[in-house]
Residue frames relative to the residue before (quaternion, step in Angstrom):
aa qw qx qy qz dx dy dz
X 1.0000 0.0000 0.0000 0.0000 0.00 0.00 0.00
X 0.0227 0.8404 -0.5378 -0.0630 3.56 -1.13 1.05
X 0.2949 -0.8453 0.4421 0.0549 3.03 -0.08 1.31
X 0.4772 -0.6984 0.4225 0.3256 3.37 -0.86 1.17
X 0.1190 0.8334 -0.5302 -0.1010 3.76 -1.44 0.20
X 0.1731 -0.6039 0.7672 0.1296 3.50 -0.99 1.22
X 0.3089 -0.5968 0.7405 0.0074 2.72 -2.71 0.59
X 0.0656 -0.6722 0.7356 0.0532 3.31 -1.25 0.67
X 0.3418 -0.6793 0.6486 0.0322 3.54 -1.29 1.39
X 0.1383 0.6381 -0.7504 -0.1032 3.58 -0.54 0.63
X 0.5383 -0.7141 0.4301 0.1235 3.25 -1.57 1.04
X 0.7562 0.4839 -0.2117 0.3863 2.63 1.63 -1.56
X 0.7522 0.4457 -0.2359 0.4242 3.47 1.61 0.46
X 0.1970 -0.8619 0.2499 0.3948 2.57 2.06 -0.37
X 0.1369 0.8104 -0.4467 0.3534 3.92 1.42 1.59
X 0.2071 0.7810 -0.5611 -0.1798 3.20 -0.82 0.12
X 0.4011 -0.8341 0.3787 0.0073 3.35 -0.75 1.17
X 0.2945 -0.8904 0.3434 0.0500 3.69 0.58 1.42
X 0.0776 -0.6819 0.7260 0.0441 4.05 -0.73 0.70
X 0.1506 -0.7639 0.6267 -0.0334 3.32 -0.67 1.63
X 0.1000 -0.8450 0.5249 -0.0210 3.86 -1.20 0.80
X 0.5957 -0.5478 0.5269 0.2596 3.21 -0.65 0.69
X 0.4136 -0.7080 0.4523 0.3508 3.46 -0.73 0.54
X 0.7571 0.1783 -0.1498 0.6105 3.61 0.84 -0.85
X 0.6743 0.3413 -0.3966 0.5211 4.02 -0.65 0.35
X 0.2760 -0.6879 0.6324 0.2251 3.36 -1.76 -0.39
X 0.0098 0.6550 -0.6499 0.3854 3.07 0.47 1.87
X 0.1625 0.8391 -0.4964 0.1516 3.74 -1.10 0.41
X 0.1341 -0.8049 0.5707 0.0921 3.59 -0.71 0.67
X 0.3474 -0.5019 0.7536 0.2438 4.08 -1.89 0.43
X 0.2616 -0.6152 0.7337 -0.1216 3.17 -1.72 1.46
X 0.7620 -0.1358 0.1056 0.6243 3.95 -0.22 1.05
X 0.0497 -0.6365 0.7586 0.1301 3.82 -0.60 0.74
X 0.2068 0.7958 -0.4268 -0.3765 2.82 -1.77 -0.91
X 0.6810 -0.5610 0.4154 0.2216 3.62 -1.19 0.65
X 0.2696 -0.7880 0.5231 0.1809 3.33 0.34 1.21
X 0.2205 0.7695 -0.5891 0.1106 4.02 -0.99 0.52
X 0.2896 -0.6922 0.6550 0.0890 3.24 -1.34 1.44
X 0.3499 -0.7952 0.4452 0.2169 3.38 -0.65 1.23
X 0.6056 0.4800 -0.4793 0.4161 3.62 1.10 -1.28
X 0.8343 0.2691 -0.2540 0.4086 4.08 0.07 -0.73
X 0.5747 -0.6381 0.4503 0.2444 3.61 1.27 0.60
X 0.6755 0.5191 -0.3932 0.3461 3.67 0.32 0.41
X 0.3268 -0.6803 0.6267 0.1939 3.45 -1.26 0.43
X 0.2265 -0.5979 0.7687 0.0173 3.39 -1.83 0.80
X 0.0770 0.8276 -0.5357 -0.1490 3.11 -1.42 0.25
X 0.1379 -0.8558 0.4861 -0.1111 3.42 1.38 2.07
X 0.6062 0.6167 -0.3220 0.3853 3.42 1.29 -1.29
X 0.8178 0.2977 -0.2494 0.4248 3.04 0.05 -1.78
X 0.5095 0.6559 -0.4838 0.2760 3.70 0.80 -0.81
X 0.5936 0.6885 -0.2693 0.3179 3.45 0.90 -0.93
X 0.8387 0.2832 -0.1258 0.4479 2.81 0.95 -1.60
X 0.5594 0.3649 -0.4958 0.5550 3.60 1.37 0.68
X 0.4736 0.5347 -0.5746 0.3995 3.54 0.46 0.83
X 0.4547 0.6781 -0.3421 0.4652 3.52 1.41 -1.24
X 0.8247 0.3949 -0.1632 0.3705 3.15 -0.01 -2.01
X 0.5274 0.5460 -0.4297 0.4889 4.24 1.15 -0.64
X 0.8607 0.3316 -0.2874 0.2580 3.19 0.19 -1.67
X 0.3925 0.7516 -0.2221 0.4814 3.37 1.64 -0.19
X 0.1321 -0.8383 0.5195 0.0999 3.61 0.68 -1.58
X 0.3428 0.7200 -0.4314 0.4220 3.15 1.73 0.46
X 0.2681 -0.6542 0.6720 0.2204 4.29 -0.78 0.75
X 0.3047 -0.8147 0.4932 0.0081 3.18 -1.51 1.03
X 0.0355 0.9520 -0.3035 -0.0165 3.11 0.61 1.23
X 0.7398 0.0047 -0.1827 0.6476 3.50 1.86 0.41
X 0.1579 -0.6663 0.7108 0.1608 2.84 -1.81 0.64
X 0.0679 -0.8128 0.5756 0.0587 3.30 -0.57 1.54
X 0.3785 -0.6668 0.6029 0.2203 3.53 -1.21 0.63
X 0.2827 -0.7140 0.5868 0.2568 4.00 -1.07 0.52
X 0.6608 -0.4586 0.1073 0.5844 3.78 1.31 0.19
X 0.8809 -0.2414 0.2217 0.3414 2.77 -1.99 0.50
X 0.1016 -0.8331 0.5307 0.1183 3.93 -0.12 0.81
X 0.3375 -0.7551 0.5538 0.0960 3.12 -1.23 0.92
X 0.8729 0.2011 -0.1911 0.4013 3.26 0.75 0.09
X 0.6649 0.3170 -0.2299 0.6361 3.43 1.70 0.83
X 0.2718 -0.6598 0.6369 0.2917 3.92 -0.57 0.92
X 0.4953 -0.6394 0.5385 0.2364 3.53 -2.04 1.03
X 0.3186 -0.6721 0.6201 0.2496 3.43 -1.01 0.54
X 0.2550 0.8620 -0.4298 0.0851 3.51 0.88 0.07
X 0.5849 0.5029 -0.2550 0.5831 3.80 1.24 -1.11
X 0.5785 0.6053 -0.3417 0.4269 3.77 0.90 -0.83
X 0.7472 0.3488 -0.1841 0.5349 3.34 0.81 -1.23
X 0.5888 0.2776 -0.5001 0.5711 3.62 -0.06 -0.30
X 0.6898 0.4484 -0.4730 0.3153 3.82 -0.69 -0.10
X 0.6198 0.6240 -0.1371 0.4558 3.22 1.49 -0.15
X 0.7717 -0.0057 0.1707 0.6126 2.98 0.67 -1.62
X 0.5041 -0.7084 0.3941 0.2978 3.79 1.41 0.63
X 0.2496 0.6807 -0.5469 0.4185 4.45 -0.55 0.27
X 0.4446 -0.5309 0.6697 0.2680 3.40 -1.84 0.85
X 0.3436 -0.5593 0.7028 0.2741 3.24 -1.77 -0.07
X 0.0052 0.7516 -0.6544 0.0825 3.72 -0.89 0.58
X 0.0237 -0.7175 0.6814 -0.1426 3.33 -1.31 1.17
X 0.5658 -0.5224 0.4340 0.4675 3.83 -1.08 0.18
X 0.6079 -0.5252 0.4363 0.4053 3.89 -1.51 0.55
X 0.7735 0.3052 -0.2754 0.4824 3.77 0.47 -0.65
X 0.0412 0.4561 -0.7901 0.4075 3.18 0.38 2.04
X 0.8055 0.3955 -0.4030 0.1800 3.62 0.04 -0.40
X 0.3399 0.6700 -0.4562 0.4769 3.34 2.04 0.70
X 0.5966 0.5598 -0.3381 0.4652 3.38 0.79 -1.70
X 0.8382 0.3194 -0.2548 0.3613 3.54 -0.06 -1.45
X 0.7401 0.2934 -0.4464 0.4085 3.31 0.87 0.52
X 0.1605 0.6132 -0.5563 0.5373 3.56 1.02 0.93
X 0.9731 0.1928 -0.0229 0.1241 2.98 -0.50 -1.63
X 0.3795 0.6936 -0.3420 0.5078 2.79 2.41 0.04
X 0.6674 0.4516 -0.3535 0.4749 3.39 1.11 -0.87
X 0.6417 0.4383 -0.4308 0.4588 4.14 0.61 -1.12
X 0.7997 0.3504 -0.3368 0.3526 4.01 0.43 -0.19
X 0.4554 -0.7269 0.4143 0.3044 3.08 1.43 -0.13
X 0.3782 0.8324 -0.3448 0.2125 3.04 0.78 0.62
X 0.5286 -0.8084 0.1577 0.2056 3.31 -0.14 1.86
X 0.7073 -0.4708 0.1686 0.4997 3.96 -0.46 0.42
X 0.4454 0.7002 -0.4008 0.3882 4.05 1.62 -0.44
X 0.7714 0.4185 -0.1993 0.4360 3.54 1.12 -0.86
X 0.0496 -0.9311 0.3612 0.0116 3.00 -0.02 1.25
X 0.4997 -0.7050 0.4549 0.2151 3.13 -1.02 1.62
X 0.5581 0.5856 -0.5254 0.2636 4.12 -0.16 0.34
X 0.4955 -0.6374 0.4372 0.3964 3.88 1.07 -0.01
X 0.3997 0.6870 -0.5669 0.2167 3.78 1.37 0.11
X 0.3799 0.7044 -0.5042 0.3244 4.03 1.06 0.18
X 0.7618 0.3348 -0.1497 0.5340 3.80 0.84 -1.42
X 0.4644 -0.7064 0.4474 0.2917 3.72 -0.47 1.06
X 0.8301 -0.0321 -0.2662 0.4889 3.91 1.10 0.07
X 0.1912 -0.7131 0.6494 0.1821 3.79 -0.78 0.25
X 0.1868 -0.7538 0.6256 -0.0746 3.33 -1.08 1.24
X 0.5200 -0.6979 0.4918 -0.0230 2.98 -1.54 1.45
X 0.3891 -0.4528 0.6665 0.4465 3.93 -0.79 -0.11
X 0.8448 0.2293 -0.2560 0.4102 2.91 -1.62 1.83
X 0.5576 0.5789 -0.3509 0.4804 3.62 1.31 -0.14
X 0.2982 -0.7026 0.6454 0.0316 3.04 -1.44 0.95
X 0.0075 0.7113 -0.7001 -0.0621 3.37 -1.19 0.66
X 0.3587 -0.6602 0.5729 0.3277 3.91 -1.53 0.31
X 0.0318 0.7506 -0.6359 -0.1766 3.29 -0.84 0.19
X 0.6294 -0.1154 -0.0310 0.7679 3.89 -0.28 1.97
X 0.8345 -0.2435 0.2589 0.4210 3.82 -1.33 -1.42
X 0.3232 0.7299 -0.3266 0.5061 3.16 1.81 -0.05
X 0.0450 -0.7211 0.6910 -0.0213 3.95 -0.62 1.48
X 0.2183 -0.7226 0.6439 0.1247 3.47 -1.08 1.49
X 0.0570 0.8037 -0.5751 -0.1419 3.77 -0.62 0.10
X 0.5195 -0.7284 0.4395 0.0802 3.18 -1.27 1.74
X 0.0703 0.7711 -0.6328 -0.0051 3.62 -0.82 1.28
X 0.5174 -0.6974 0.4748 0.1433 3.49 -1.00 1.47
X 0.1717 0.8852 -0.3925 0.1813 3.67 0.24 0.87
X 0.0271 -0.8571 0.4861 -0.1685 3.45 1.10 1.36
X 0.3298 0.6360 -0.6088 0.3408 3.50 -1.39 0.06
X 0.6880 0.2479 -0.2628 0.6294 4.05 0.80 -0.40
X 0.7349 -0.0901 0.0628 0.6692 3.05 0.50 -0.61
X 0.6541 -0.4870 0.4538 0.3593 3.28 -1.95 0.51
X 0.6606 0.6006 -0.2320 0.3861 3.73 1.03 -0.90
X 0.4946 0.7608 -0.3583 0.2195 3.55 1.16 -0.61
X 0.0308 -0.7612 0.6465 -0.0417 3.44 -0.71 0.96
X 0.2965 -0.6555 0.6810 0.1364 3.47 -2.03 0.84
X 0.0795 -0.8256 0.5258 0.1887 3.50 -0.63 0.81
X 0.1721 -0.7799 0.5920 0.1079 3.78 0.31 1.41
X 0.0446 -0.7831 0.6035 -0.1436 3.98 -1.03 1.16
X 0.7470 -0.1967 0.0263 0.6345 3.50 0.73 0.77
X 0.8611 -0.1631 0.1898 0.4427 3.11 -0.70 -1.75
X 0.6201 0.5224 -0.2651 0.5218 3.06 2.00 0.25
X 0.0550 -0.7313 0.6794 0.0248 3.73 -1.03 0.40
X 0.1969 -0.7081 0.6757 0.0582 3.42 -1.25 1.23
X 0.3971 -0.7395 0.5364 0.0875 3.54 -0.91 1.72
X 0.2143 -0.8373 0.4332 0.2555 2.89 0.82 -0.96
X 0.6426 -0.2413 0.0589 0.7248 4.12 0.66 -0.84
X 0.2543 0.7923 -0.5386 0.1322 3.69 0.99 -0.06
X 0.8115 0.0305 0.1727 0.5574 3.05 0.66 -2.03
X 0.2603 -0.7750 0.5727 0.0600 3.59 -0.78 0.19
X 0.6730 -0.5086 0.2610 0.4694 3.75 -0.63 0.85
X 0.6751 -0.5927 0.2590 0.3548 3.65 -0.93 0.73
X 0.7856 0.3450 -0.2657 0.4394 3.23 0.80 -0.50
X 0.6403 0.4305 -0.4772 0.4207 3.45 1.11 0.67
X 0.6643 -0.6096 0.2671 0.3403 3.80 1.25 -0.69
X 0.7062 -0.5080 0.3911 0.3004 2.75 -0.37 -1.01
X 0.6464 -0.5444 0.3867 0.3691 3.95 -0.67 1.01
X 0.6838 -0.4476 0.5643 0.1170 3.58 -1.73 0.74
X 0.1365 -0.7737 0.6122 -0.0892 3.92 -0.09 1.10
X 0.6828 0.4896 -0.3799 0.3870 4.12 0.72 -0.05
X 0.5051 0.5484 -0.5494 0.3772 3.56 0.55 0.25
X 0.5928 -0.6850 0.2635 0.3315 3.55 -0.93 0.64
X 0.6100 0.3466 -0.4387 0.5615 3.78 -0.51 1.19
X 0.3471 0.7836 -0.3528 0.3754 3.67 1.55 -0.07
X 0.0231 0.8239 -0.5651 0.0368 3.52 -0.66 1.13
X 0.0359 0.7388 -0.5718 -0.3550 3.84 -0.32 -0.24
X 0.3935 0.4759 -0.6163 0.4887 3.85 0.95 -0.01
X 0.6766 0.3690 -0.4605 0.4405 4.22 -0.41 -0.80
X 0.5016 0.5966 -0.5323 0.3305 3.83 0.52 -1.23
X 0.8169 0.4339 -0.1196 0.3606 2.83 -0.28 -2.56
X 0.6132 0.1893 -0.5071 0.5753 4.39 0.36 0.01
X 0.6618 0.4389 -0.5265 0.3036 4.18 -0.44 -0.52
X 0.6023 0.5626 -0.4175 0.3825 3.12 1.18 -0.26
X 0.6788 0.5571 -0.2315 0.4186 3.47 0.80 -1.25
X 0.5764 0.4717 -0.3802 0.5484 3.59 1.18 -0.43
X 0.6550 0.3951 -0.3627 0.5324 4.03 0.63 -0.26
X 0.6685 0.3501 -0.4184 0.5054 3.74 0.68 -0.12
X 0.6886 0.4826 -0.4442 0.3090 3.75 0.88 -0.48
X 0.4491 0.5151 -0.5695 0.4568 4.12 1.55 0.45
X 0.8582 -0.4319 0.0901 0.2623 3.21 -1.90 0.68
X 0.7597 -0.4362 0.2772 0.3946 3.41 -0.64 -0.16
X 0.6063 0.3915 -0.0444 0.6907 3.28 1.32 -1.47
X 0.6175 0.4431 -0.5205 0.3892 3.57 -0.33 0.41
X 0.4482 -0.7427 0.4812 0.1264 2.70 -0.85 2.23
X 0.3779 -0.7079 0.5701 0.1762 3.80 -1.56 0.66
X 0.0015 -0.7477 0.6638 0.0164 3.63 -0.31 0.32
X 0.3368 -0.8677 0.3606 -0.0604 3.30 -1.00 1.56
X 0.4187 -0.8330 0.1745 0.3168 3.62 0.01 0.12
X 0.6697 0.2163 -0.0566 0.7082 2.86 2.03 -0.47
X 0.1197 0.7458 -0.6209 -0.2095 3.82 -1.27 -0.10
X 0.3861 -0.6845 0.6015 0.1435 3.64 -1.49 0.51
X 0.1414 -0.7949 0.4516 0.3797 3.68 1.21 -0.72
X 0.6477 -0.5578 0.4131 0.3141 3.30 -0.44 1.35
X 0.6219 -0.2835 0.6625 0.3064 3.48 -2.02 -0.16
X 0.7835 0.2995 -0.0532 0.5418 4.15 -0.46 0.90
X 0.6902 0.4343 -0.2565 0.5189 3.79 0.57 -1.41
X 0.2720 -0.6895 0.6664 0.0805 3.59 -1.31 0.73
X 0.7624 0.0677 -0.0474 0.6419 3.87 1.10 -0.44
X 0.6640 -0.5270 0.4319 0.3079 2.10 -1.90 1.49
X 0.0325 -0.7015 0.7036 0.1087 3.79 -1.49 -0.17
X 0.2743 -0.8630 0.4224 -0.0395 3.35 -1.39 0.78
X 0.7084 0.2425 -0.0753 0.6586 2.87 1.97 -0.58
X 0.0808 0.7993 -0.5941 0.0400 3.32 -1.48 0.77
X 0.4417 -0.7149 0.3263 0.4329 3.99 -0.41 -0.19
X 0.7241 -0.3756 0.4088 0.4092 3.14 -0.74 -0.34
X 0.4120 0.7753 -0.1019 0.4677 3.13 1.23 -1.12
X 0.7755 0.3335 0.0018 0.5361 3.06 0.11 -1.97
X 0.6514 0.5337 -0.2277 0.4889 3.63 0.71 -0.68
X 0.6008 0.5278 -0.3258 0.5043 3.66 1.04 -0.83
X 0.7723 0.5202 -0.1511 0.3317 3.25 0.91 -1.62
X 0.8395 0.3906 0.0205 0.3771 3.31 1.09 -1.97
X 0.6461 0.5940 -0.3548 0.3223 3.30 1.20 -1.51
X 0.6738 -0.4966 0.4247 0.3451 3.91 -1.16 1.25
X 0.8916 0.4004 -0.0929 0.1901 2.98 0.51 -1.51
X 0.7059 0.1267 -0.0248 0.6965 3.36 1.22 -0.98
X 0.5127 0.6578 -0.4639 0.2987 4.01 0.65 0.05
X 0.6851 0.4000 -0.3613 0.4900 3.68 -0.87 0.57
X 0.6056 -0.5980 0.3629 0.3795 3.22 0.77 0.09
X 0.0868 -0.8436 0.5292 -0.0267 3.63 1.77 0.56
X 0.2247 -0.6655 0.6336 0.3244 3.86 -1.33 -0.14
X 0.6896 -0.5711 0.3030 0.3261 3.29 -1.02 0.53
X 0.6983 0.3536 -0.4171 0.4620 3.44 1.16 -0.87
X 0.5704 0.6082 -0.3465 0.4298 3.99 0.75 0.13
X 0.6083 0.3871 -0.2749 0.6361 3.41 1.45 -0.19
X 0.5343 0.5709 -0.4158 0.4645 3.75 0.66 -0.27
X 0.6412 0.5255 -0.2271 0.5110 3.41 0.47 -2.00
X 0.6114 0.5631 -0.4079 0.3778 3.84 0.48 -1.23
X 0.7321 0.5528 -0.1084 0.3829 3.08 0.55 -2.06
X 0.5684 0.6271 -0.2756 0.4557 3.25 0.85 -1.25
X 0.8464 0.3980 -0.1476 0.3216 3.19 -0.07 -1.81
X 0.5440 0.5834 -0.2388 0.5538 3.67 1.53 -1.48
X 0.7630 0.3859 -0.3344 0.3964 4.04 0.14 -0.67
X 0.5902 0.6018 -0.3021 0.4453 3.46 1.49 -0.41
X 0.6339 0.5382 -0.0856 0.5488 3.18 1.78 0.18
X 0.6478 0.3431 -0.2870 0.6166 3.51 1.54 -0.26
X 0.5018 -0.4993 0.6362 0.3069 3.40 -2.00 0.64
X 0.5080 -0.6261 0.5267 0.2695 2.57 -2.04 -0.04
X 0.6444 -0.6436 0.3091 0.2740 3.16 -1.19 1.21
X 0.5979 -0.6493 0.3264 0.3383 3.11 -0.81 2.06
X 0.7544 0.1725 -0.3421 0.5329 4.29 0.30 -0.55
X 0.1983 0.7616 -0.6121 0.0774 3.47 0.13 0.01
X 0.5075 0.7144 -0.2647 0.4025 3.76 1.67 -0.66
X 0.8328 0.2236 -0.1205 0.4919 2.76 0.27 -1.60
X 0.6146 0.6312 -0.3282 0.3408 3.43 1.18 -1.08
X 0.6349 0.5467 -0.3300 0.4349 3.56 0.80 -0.45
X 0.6821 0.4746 -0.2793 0.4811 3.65 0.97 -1.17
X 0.8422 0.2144 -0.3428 0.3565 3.00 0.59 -0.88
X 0.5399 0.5559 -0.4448 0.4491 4.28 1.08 0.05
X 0.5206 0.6723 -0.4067 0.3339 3.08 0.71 0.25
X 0.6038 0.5010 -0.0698 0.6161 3.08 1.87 -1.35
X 0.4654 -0.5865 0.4711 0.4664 3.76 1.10 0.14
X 0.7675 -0.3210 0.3304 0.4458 3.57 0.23 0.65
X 0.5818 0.5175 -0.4632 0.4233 4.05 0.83 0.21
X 0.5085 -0.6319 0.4468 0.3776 3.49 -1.37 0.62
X 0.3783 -0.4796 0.4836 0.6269 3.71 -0.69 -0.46
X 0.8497 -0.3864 0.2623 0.2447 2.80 -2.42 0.39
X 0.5222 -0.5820 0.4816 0.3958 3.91 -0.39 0.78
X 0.3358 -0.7511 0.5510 0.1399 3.60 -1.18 0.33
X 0.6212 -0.5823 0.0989 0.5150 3.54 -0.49 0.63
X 0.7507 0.4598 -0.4268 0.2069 3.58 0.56 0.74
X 0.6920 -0.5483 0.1427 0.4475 2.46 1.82 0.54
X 0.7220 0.3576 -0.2641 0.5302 3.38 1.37 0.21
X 0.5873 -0.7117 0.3104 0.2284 3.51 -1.18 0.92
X 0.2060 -0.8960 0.3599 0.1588 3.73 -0.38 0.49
X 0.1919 -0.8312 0.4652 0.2365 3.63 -0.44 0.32
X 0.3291 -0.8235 0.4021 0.2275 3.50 -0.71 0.34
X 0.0979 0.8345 -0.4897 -0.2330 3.79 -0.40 0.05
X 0.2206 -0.7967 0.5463 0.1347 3.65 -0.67 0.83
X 0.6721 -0.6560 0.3425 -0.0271 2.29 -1.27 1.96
X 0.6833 -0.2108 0.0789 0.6946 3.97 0.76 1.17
X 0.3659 0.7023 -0.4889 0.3660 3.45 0.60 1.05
X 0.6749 0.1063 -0.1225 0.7199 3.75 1.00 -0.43
């Protein structure tokens, strides 16, 4: 099965966000929306997602999920946006209900917010299956960025989400809390151990050192062979040390604030306050 796929690049987050298709019908799913948002004046846009329900109108394609690859750290989901639009479940891995209790605790966030994932209408397991139209998605549990991290393998295609990243940049950040690079470095090896030809679609890109364009897709293959980080058949305790050492070296990700509170909720703000507007918190040497 080869399932059709468009991309949207947002730059200003460096996300890309995926409209998957059945090959024959017009059944179809969103991979990582997102919710455009300027932090210094607090506002959202939604140029991004608007796009991609323009895609999906002018198309005539029926949207029947919008699946999230975890909790993003560095882009808010537009996910509630789209289903109100164009109708579709939300779906996210089950141990969103690790994340949301992590992060219920760094925001303080009072007993109303509730930590079971009953926000996202499905929560998927390692080994789940979903249909998209005739189109079987099958769910691989691939933490190590986050405890929540899911691969959605769909024929010949599998979305990594932050797992991996185009060969010549590597591989995803292991220091946020529930972060592993021992978990990284085997979820990885279970995505290199599908076929050879099975195309990778990524969740983010940075363009390498050398690269002039962004890129998003590569194979497995390629990834076995090329990727800096785990390619050549790297050993694990050399890819740790890598990982280890490289993340002790990156900031944190400029929305990582808001983007956490509010993907946590499937893309919903927290609850307005009595004046009617939502609030975000930032704690103060808390992350």
């Amino acid at each position: 099965m080869h399932p059709a796929v468009h991309a949207f690049f947002d730059e200003a987050t460096n996300t890309i966000t995926y409209v998957v298709k059945e090959p024959q019908g017009r059944a179809c799913a969103v991979i990582d929306s997102v919710l455009d948002f300027d932090y210094a004046s607090g506002r959202t846009d939604t140029r991004s997602a608007d796009a991609v329900i323009a895609f999906i109108k002018d198309q005539d394609l029926d949207l029947q999920w919008v699946l999230e690859t975890h909790v993003h750290a560095d882009h808010l989901s537009a996910a509630p946006y789209l289903q109100e639009a164009l109708g579709g479940k939300i779906g996210i891995g089950d141990q969103i209900t690790v994340v949301q209790e992590t992060f219920g605790k760094v925001f303080n966030e009072g007993t109303r917010f509730r930590r079971d994932g009953s926000q996202f209408d499905r929560l998927f397991a390692e080994g789940d299956s979903l249909m998209i139209g005739q189109m079987r998605v099958d769910v691989m549990h691939t933490p190590g960025h986050t405890p929540a991290c899911l691969t959605y393998v769909i024929g010949d295609a599998a979305f990594v989400g932050d797992t991996l990243f185009m060969p010549d940049f590597g591989t995803a950040r292991c220091d946020f809390p529930g972060g592993s690079a021992e978990v990284m470095f085997d979820s990885v090896q279970r995505i290199l151990a599908l076929p050879d030809d099975t195309r990778i679609f990524v969740g983010h890109d940075y363009k390498a050192p050398g690269r002039d364009v962004y890129a998003w897709e590569s194979t497995v293959g390629a990834q076995k062979a090329l990727n800096i980080h785990v390619g050549s058949g790297r050993p694990k305790q050399d890819f740790v040390a890598l990982r280890q050492k490289r993340d002790a070296t990156l900031a944190m990700p400029r929305l990582i604030v808001p983007s956490l509170q509010v993907n946590m909720r499937a893309g919903q703000m927290p609850e307005p306050e009595d004046n009617g507007l939502s609030y975000l918190k930032v704690p103060i040497n808390g992350l």
